[in-house]
N, C-alpha and C positions, 0 to 999 in steps of 0.2 A: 504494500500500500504506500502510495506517493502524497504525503500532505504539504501542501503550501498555506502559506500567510498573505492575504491580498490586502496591499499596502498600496495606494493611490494608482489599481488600476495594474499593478504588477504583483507575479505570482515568486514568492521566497521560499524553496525549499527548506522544508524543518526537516533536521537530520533526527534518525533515531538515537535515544541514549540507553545506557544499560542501565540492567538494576544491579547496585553490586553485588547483595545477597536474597539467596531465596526468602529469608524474614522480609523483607522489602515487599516481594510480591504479595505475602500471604497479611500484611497487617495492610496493605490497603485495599487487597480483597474482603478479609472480613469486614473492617469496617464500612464496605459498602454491598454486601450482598444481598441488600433489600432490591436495592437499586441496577445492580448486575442481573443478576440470578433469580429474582422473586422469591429468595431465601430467605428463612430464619437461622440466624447465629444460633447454635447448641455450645459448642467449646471448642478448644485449642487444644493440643498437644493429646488427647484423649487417647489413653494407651490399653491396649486389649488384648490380654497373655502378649506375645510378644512381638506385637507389630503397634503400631503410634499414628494415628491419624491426625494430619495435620490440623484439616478442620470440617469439626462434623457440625452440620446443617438438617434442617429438616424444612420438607416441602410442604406447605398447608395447605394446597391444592388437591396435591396428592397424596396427604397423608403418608408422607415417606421417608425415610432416612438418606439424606447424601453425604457422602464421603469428596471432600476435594484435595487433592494433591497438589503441590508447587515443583515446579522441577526448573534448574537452570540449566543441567548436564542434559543432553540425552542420549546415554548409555542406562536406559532401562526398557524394560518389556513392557507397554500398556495392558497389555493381555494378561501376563503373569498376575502381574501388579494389582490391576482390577480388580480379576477374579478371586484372586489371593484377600482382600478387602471385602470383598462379599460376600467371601466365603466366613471370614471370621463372622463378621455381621449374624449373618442367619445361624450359624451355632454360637453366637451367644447377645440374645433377643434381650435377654433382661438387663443387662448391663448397659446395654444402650438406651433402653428404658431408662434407667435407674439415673443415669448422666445426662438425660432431657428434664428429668425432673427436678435436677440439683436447681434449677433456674427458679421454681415455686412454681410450675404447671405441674399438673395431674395430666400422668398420658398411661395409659393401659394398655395392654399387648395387641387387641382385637380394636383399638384406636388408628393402628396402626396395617397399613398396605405393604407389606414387608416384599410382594409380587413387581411393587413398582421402584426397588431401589437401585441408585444407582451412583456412579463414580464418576467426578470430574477430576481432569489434569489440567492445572493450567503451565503454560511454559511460553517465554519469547518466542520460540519455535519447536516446530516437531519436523521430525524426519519423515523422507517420503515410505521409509519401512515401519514406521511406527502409525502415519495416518493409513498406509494401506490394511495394517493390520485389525483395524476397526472398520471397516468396510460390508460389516454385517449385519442386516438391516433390526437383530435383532441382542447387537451387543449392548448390554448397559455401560455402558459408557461413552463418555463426551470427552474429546479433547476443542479447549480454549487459548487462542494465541493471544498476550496479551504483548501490548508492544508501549512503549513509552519516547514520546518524542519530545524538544523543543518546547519551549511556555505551557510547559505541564501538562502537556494533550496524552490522552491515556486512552487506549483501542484496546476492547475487550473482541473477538474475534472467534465465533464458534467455526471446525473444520465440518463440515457437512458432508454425510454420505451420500455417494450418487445412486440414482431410484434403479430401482431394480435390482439391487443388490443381492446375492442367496444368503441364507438364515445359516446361523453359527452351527443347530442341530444337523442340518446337511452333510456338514463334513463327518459328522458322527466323531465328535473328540474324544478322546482319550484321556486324558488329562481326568482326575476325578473331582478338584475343585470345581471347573468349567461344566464338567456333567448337570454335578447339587445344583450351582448356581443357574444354568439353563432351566432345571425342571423347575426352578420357583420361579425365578425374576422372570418377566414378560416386560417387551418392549412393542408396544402398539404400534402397530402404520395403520395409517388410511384404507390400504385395500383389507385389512382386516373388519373394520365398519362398515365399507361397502361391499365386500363379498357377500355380509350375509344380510345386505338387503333384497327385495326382489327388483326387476328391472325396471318399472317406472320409479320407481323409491331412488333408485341411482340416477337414472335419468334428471332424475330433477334436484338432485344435490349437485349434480355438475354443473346444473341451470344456474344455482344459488350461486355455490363454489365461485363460478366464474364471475358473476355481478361484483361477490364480494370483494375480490381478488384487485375488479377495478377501482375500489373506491382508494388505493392507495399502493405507493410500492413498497411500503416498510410493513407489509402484513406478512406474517409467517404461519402455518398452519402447526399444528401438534399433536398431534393425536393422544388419548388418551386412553386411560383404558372402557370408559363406560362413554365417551364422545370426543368428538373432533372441536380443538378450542382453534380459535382464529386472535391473532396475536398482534399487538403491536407495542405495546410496554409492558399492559396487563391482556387477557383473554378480554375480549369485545364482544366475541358470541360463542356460543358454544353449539355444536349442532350432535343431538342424538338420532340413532336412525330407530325407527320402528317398521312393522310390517308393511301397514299403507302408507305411513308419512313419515317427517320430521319433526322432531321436537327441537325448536330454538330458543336458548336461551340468551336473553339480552342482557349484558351486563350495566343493567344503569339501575339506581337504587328508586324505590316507589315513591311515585307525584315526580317523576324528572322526567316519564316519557311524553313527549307528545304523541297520542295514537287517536287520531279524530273520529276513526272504524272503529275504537274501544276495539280490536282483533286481539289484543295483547291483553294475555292472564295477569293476574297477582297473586305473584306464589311466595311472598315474601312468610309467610305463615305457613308455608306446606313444606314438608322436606321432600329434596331435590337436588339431583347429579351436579347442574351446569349451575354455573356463576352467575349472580344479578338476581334483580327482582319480579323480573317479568318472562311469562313463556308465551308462543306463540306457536301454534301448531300449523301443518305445510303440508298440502295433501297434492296439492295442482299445483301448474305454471301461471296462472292469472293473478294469482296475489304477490306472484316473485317482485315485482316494482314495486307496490306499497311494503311488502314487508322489506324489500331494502332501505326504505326511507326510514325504518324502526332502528336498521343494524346502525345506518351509518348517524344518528344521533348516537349511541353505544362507541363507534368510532372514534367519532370527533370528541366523545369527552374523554376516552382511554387514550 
């Protein structure tokens, strides 16, 4: 990545700077992993029989545990490494309980999604043997470049796998950590939600899909495990699939939407998957333009 400084009309290459130590990376990632990550801070240093997690996080989305690493070297395995961490994780549930709780929350073992955890690396760079080695569309884990330039400009940088990637179970591993940790943790895509819709139900997600795709280029999709959330700081919508429809959920809090159809529920009193106060159900293509006018008020204020 190339950043300039536009200064009366002319463009100033800012050179990158290093970090000198990995503590450098990891105390200005915690301190902002609201704002990074849609993290919660759990702790530092958090050590379990005999491996040391630099910094455990938990996802309140997804009711999950993450583990993140700092690296400056790269001379290690993402794959070892990961599943090596997840594997501790799952045999031993209560201690990490027990280290969420040092904070003054109550959190109970069946609180917890233990199916959706997973492992970030962050590092100035990775190697092209280390991003190819996550190229499976169903490894839990994430590698992040974080780069640091000039007048304190800080680039957090997720490495993205390319679509169609094959599943980690295919190659049939060996490894017995990678085994455990495949049969628990699940990593959602997209075509898992629309596989098991039937065909107009697909049809007209891609309908939606695509309007919503237009309202912006900083939108990212995610799939989750019970619905597809649509991203741009926070989730803006969430879309569940059902038999004959969709259920979308609008992320804007009750009395902030304008819906002049009243088409839009209130389920701020009902418990429910997707993020926000309002749902809207999607059966046909005729309501796709007014209920785009519901996402993108959810849009503009996430």
């Amino acid at each position: 990545m190339n950043l300039f400084h536009l200064d009366r009309g002319q463009l100033n290459p800012l050179d990158e700077e290093n970090f000198s130590l990995e503590k450098d990376i990891q105390k200005l990632t915690e301190e902002n992993l609201q704002k990074i990550f849609d993290l919660h801070y759990v702790s530092s240093e958090f050590t379990v029989q005999d491996l040391r997690i630099d910094t455990l996080a938990f996802d309140p989305e997804l009711k999950s545990f993450v583990i993140i690493e700092y690296k400056r070297d790269k001379s290690f395995s993402v794959i070892d490494q990961g599943y090596a961490y997840l594997s501790l994780m799952l045999s031993n549930r209560a201690e990490f309980i027990l280290e969420y709780q040092k904070h003054g929350k109550l959190l109970k073992k069946d609180d917890i999604d233990w199916s959706q955890s997973r492992v970030i690396f962050v590092s100035p760079s990775f190697t092209q043997y280390q991003q190819r080695a996550i190229q499976f569309k169903n490894i839990p884990i994430e590698l992040w470049e974080i780069k640091k330039y000039q007048r304190n400009l800080i680039a957090y940088t997720r490495i993205n796998r390319p679509e169609n990637t094959p599943s980690m179970t295919a190659l049939a591993p060996r490894n017995e950590e990678i085994k455990k940790v495949t049969r628990e943790v699940k990593v959602y895509t997209e075509q898992d939600h629309i596989s098991s819709a039937s065909e107009p139900v697909q049809e007209l997600y891609e309908k939606l899909k695509r309007s919503i795709l237009e309202l912006g280029d900083d939108i990212k999709i995610a799939p989750r495990k019970l619905y597809i959330a649509f991203k741009r700081k926070v989730n803006f919508v969430d879309i569940e699939f059902q038999k004959s429809r969709l259920k979308i959920y609008i992320n804007l809090r009750k009395g902030t939407l304008d819906d002049p159809k009243k088409l839009a529920r209130d389920i701020k009193e009902v418990g429910h998957w997707g993020n926000g106060d309002y749902l809207v159900l999607l059966s046909d293509n005729q309501n796709i333009p007014y209920v785009l006018t519901l996402i993108k008020q959810a849009y503009d204020k996430n």
